[in-house]
N, CA, C and O atoms as a printed pandas DataFrame, in Angstrom:
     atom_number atom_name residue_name chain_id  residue_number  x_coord  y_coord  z_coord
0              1         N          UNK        A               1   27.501   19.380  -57.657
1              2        CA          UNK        A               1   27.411   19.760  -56.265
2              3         C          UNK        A               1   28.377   18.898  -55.458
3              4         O          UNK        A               1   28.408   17.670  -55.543
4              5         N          UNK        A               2   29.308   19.769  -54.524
5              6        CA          UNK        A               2   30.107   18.434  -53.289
6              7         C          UNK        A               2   29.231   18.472  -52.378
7              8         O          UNK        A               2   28.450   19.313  -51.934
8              9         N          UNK        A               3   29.692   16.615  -52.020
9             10        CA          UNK        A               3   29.164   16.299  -50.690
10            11         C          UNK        A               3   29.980   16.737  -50.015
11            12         O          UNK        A               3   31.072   17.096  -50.454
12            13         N          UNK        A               4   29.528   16.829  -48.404
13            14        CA          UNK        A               4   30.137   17.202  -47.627
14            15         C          UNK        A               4   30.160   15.556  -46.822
15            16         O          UNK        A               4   29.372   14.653  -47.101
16            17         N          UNK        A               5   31.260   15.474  -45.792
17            18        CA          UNK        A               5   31.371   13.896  -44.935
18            19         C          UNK        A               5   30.506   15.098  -44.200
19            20         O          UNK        A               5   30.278   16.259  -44.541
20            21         N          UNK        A               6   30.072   14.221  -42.896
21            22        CA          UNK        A               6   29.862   14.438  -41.503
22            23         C          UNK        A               6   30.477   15.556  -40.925
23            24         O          UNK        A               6   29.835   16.590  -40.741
24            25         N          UNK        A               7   32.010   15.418  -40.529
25            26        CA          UNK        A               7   32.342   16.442  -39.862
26            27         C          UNK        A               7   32.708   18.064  -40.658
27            28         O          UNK        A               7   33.326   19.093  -40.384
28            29         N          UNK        A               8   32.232   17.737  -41.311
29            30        CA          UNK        A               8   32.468   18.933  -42.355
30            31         C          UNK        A               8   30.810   19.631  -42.382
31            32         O          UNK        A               8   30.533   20.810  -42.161
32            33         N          UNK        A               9   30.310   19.052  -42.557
33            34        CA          UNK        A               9   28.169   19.503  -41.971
34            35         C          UNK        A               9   28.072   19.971  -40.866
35            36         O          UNK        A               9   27.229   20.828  -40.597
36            37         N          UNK        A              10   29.097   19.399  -39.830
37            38        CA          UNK        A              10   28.940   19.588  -38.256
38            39         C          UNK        A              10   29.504   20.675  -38.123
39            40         O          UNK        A              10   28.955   21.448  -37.338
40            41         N          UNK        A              11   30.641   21.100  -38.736
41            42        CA          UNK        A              11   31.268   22.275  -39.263
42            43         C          UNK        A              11   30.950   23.598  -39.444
43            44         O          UNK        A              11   31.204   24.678  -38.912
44            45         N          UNK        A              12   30.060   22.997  -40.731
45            46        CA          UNK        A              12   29.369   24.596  -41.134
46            47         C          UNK        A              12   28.227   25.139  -40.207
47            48         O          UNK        A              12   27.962   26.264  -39.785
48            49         N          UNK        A              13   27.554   23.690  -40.026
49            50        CA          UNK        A              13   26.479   24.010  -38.936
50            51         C          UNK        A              13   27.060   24.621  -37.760
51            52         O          UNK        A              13   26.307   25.457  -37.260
52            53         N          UNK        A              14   28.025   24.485  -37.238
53            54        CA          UNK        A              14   28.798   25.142  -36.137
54            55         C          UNK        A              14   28.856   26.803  -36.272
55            56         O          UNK        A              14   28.704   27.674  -35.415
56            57         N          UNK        A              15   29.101   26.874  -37.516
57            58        CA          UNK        A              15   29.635   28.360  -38.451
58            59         C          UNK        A              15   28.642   29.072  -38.132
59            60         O          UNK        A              15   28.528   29.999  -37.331
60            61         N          UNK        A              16   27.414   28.212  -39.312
61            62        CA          UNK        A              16   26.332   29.420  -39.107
62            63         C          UNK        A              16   25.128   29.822  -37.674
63            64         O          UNK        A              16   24.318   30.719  -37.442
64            65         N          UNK        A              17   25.627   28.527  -36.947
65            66        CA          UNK        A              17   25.112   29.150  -35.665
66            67         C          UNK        A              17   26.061   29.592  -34.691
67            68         O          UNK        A              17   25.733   29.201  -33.571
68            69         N          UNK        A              18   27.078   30.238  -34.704
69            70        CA          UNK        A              18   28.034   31.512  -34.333
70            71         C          UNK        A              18   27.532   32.779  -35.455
71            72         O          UNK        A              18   26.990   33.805  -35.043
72            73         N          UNK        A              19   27.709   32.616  -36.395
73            74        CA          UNK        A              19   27.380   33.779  -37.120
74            75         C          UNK        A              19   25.413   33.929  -36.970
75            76         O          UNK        A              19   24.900   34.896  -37.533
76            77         N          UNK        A              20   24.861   33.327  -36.511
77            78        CA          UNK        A              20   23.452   33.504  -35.913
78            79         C          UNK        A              20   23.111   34.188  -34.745
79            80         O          UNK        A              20   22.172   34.936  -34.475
80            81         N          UNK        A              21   24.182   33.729  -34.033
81            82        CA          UNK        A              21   24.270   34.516  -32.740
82            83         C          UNK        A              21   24.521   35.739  -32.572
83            84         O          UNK        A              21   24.070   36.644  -31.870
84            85         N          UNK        A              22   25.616   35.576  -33.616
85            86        CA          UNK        A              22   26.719   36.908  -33.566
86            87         C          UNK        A              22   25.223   38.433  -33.798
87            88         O          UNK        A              22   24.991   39.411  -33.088
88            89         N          UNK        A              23   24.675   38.034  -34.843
89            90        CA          UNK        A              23   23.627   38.548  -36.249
90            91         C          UNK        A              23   22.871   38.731  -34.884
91            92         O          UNK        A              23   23.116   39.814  -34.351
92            93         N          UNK        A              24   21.901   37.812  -34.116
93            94        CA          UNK        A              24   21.086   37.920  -32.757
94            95         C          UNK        A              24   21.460   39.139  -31.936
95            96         O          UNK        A              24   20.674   40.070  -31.761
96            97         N          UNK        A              25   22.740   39.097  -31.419
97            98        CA          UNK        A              25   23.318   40.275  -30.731
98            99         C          UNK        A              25   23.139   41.350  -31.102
99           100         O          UNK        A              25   22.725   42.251  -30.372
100          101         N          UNK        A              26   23.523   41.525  -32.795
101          102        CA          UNK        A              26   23.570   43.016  -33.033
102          103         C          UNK        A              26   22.350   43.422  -32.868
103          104         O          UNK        A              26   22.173   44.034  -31.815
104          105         N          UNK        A              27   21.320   43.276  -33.633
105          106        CA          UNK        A              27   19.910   43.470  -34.194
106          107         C          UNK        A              27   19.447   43.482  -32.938
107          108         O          UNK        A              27   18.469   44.207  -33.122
108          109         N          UNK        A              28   19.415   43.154  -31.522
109          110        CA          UNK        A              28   19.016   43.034  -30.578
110          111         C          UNK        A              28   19.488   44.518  -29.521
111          112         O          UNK        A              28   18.635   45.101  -28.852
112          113         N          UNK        A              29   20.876   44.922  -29.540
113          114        CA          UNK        A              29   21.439   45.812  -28.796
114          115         C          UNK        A              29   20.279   46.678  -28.604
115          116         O          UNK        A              29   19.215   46.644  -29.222
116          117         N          UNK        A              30   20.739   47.694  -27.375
117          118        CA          UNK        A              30   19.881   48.637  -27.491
118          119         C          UNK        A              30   20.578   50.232  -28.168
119          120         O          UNK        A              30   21.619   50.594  -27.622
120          121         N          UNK        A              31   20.215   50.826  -28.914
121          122        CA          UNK        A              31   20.768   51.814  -29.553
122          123         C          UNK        A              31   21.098   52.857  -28.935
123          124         O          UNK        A              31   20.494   53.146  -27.901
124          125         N          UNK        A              32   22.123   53.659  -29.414
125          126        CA          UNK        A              32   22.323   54.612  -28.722
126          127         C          UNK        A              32   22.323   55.824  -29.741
127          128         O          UNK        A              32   22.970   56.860  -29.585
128          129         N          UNK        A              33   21.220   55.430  -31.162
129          130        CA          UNK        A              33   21.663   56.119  -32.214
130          131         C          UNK        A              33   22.462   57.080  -33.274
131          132         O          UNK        A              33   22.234   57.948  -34.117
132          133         N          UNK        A              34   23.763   56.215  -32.562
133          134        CA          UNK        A              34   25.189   56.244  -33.449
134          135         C          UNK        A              34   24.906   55.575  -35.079
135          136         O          UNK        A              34   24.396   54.468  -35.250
136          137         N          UNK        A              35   25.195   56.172  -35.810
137          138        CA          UNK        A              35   25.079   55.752  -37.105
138          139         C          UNK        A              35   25.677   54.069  -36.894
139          140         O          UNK        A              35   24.955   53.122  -37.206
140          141         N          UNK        A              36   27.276   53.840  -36.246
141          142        CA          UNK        A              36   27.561   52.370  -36.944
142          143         C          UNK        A              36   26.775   51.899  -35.952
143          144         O          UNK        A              36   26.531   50.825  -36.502
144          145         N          UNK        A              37   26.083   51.825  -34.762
145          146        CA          UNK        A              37   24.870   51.192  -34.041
146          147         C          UNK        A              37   23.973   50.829  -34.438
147          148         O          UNK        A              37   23.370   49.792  -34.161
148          149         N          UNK        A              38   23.696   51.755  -35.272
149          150        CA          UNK        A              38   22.045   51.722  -36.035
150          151         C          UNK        A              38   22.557   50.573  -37.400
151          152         O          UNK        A              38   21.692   49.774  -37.760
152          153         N          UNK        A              39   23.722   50.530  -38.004
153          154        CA          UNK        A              39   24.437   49.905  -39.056
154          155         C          UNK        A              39   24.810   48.196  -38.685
155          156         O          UNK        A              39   25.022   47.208  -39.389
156          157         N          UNK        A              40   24.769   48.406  -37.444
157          158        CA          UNK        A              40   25.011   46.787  -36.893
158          159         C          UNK        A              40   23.545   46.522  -36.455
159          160         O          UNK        A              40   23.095   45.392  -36.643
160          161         N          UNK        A              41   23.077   47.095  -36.114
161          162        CA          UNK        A              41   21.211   46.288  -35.985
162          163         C          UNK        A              41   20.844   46.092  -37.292
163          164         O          UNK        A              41   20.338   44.992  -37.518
164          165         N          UNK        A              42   20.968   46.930  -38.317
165          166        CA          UNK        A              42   20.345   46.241  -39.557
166          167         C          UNK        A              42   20.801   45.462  -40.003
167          168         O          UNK        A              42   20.181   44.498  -40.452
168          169         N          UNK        A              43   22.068   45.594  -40.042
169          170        CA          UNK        A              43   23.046   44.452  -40.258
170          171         C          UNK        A              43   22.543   42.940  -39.684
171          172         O          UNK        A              43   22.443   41.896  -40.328
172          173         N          UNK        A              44   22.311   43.137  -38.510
173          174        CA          UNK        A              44   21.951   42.021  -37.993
174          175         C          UNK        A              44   20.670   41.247  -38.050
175          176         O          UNK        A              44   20.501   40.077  -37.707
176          177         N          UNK        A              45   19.670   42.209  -38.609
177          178        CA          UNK        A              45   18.170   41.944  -39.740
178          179         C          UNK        A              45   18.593   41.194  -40.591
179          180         O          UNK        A              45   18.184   40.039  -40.703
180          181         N          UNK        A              46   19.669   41.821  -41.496
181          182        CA          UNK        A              46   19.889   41.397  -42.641
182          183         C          UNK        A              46   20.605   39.661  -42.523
183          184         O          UNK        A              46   20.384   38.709  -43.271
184          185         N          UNK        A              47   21.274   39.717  -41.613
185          186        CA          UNK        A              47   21.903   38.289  -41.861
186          187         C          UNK        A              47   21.172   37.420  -41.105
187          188         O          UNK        A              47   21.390   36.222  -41.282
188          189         N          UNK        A              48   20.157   37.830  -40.110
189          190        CA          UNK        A              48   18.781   36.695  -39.368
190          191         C          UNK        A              48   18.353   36.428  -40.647
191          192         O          UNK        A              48   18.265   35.228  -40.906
192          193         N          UNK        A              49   18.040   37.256  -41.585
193          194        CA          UNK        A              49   16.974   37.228  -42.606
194          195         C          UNK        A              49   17.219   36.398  -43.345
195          196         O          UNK        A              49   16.330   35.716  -43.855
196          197         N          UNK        A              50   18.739   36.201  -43.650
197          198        CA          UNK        A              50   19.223   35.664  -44.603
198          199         C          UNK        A              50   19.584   33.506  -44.620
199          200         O          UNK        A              50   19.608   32.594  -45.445
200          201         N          UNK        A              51   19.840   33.761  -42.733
201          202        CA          UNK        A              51   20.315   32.637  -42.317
202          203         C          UNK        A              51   18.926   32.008  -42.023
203          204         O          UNK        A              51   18.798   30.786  -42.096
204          205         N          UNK        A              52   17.734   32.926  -41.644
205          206        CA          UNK        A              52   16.559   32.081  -41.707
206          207         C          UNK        A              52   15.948   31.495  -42.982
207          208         O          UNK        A              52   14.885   30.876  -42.973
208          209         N          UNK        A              53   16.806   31.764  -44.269
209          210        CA          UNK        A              53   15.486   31.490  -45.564
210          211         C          UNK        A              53   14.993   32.751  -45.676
211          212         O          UNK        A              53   15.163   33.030  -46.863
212          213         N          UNK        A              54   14.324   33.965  -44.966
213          214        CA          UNK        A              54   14.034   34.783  -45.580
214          215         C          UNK        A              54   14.532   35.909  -46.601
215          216         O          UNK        A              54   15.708   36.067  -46.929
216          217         N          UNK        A              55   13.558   36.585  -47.002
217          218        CA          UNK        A              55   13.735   37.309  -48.027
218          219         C          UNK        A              55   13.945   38.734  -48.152
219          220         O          UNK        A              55   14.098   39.241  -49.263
């Protein structure tokens, strides 16, 4: 396994809370039930789900 230094943790942690947000937004929109609409809310299930630990 690599360690990571400090600013390299601060880093990713940076990453995955932009890509948390990003994931927040979609899954949140309100639909206008367009297929890629409906494709970015699950989408955005899927990567909460993923970035929380869940399953």
């Amino acid at each position: 396994m690599t360690h990571l230094d400090l600013d390299e943790l601060r880093e990713a942690r940076a990453t995955i809370e932009r890509v948390r947000a990003l994931a927040e937004r979609w899954r949140t929109q309100p639909t206008d039930y367009d297929e890629d609409t409906e494709q970015q809310i699950a989408d955005g299930h899927v990567l909460r789900a993923a970035l929380d630990g869940e399953r």
